[in-house]
Steps between C-alpha positions, in 0.01 A plus 500: 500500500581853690626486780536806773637492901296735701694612810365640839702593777348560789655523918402128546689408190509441095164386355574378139249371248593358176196541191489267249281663201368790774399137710667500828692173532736492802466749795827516681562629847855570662473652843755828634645207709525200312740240592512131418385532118582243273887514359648704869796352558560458875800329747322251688571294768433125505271524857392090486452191285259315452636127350103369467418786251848526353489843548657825727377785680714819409454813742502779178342772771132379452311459814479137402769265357494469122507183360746354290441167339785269366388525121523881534882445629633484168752284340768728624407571832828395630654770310286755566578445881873501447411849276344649825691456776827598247316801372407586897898439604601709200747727618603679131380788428403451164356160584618121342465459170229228409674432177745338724246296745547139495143315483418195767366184356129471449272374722268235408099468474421253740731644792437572842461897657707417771802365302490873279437721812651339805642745740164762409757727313461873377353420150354746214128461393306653253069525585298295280191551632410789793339421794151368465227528782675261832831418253817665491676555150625178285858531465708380141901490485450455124629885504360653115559882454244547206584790231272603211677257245678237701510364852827377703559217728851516699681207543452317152568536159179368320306716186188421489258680261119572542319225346257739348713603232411265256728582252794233504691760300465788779595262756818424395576849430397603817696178671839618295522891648410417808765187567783786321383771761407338817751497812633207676272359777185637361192279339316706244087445404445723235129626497241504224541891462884443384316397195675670229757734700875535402794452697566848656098507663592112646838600621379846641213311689705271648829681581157680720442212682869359536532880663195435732643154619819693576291716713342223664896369598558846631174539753595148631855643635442496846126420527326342760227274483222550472521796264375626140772475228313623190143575423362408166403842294172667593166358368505796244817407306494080556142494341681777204777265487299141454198701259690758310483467134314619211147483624573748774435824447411719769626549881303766712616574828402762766826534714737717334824253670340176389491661164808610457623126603299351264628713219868443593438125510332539153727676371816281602289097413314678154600875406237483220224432741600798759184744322200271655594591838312789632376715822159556595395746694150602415326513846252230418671173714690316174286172580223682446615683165595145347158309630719266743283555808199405293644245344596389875182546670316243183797267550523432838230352682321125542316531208699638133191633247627405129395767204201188371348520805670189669688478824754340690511409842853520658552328863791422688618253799825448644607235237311587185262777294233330360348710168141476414368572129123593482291578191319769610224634294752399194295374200704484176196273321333192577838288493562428851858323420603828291381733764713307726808503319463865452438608867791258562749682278421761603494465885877314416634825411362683799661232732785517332511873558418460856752242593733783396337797681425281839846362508274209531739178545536088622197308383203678313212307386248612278167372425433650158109400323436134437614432116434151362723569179900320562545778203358757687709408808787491345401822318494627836813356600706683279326854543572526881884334421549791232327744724723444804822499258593875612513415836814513651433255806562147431192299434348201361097442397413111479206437256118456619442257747203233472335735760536803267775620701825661406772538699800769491784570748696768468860632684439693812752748545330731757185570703178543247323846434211519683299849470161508700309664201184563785484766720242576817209709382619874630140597533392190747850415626422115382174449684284569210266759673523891431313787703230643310532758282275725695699491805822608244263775395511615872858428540587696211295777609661531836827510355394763270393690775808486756698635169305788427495555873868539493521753233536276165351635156505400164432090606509253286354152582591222274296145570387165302295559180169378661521720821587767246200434366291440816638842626435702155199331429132703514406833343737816567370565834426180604873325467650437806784705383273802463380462854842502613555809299177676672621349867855588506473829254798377276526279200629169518608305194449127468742331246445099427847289489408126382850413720341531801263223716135551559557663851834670391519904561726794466538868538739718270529864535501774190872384453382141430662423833352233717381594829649234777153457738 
């Protein structure tokens, strides 16, 4: 499978699409001024608590409270209180060392918030999901600094390694170097992509993030609450970081900085990889180049056309998206079970794809065809589970209901991507009336005049193929472009552009200029 990043930067912010086999898969956005993303690190304050739900509001900054629940506390969130308000008194100037930090007792499951956070101290949080519609963020003080091989957790000494390396063999291995190179007070996960590294890319990637949670010691010196300790990495080099590996092989961006950052960050994770970055600067917008804003424009939308000639129906409500899978004018043969397993494999991967793109996430429910078949359903079962396996959100699918229902939910880590693929017709302004053509004749014709009135030669009108046509149309001396010609004793030429609406028209001078009216 290829895979290539398409970057555009743009004043509003970073648009970033990631193809999948030239199919666009996930369409990332990251505004000039984004704040409470996923993995910032802020000093919160403990504002009120809330005993019923067992959980806190923390002031981060957000015009609303975020919310902090007592299973996101963490075992050690006794520690990691003591850690901030010692790491705010600090007074050396090369800051305590950690090595050196003595660890609180755990706290247990089934505890209370108020016995963990009495007082409402200073505490540091880490966003695990940003603010959604009326909600403020949801707050975690399971602190994890992820790098491109492993991921730390202060305050314990666990190694724990990524259950999707299969191989006993490699786990051990892996489990060995990274209990001989890990520092005191740190927990270690080591990821899936550690797969086959040696000891000197392990160590190198996490001597990186010891460094960054020394940096995270140092901006807490002195802070005040509420305030941002440590944003997570731009959109650009967290999604290069989580995807990068052999399949990628192109990364085409149209801001000369971005560019050069993604090549250094390239160049430090995977030297060998640093070649399939490059700059684009074509004039054609880079969406355009790669097929992304057609891609987007089929995409988005209530209703998603498949290649067969079925269609999904996508709605959404405050608590759940509900899919519907239609047939269309589908007709493999005269098996109607067949054709229904078919358009349901098929409209699986689409939703699959979607979930990704949307951001779609909670409860989905589909309603794929009726199948009568357990072996069919089952068939189906395991197409959409193997289809949704490269998705990074956490999900489950539950097999087909007896109502020929299945039902997904999937992690919700921000707000979904919602593009309004419809736009008001520019010719009738949405109330589906336009002025007749023969009244733009006469409009066109005054205009024409008031410019040759005021000295302009050499015209050039450019309009919609079929008023090109109505205006050309006739014998030589009969066009109405040839009675302009014998009115106004000057040529005018009339050039078509299929670009424009019905009722669209333009002037351009002999240097191709267009003439503001």
């Amino acid at each position: 499978m290829n895979k290539e990043l398409i970057i555009n930067a743009a004043p509003q912010g970073v648009e970033i699409a990631l193809l999948e086999d030239k199919k666009l898969v996930e369409l990332h956005h990251e505004k000039a001024d984004a704040s409470f993303a996923v993995g910032d690190l802020y000093l919160g304050k403990v504002k009120k608590l809330i005993p019923g739900l067992n959980a806190a509001f923390v002031d981060v900054g957000f015009e609303k409270d975020a919310f902090l629940h007592y299973t996101d506390l963490s075992p050690y969130a006794r520690s990691l209180l003591k850690f901030t308000q010692q790491a705010i008194n600090d007074n050396n100037p090369q800051g305590f060392n950690f090595a050196t930090f003595q660890v609180e007792p755990e706290i247990i499951k089934t505890g209370k918030i108020n016995e963990v956070l009495s007082g409402k101290p200073n505490i540091l949080v880490q966003i695990l999901k940003e603010p959604i519609a009326a909600k403020g963020p949801r707050l975690s003080c399971e602190i994890s600094l992820p790098g491109r091989f492993v991921v730390i957790t202060p305050f314990n000494d666990i190694v724990a390694v990524s259950r999707k390396i299969h191989s006993a063999e490699e786990r051990k291995r892996l489990q060995k170097i990274v209990e001989a190179i890990k520092p005191k007070n740190f927990g270690v996960i080591v990821r899936t992509a550690a797969e086959g590294k040696n000891t000197a890319e392990l160590h190198e990637d996490l001597a990186e993030l010891v460094e960054t949670w020394q940096t995270i010691q140092g901006n807490l010196k002195g802070a005040v609450a509420p305030a941002k300790i440590l944003s997570e990495q731009t959109k650009t080099t967290s999604i290069l970081r989580d995807l990068l590996n052999e399949d990628f092989n192109r990364v085409v961006v149209n801001d000369r900085n971005i560019y050069n950052d993604t090549r250094n960050y390239i160049q430090r994770i995977a030297p060998e990889k640093a070649e399939i970055v490059s700059f684009y600067n074509n004039g054609l917008p880079i969406f355009d180049q790669y097929g992304i804003t057609k891609q987007v424009k089929a995409a988005f939308g209530k209703t998603v056309n498949l290649p067969s000639g079925a269609y999904l129906i996508i709605e959404h409500t405050e608590a759940l998206h509900v899919i519907d899978v239609n047939s269309g004018y589908k007709s493999v043969g005269n098996n109607q079970e067949q054709n229904a397993l078919e358009t349901n494999l098929e409209a699986a991967a689409e939703i699959s794809r979607q979930l990704r793109l949307r951001d779609l996430g909670g409860i989905i429910v589909v309603d794929f065809i009726d199948m009568k078949l357990p072996d069919n359903k089952r068939k189906l079962l395991e197409a959409m589970e193997e289809c949704m396996r490269p998705d990074r959100a956490k999900h489950a699918v539950l097999p087909i209901s007896k109502f020929g229902l299945m039902q997904i939910t999937r992690q919700r880590m921000k707000p979904e991507v919602n593009i309004n693929t419809q736009e008001v017709c520019p010719s009738c302004a949405g109330t589906g009336k336009i002025s007749s053509t023969l009244l733009l004749e006469d409009e066109i014709e005054k205009n024409l005049s008031y410019l040759i009135t005021h000295q302009h030669k050499d015209l050039t009108l450019v309009v919609h193929p079929i008023m090109h046509a109505y205006l050309t149309k006739g014998s030589l001396f009969k066009s109405k472009q040839w009675k302009w010609r014998w009115k106004y004793g000057q040529k005018v030429k009339i050039r078509e552009n299929t670009n424009y609406h019905l009722t669209e028209f333009h002037f351009f001078d002999k240097h191709d200029d267009e003439i503001k009216l």
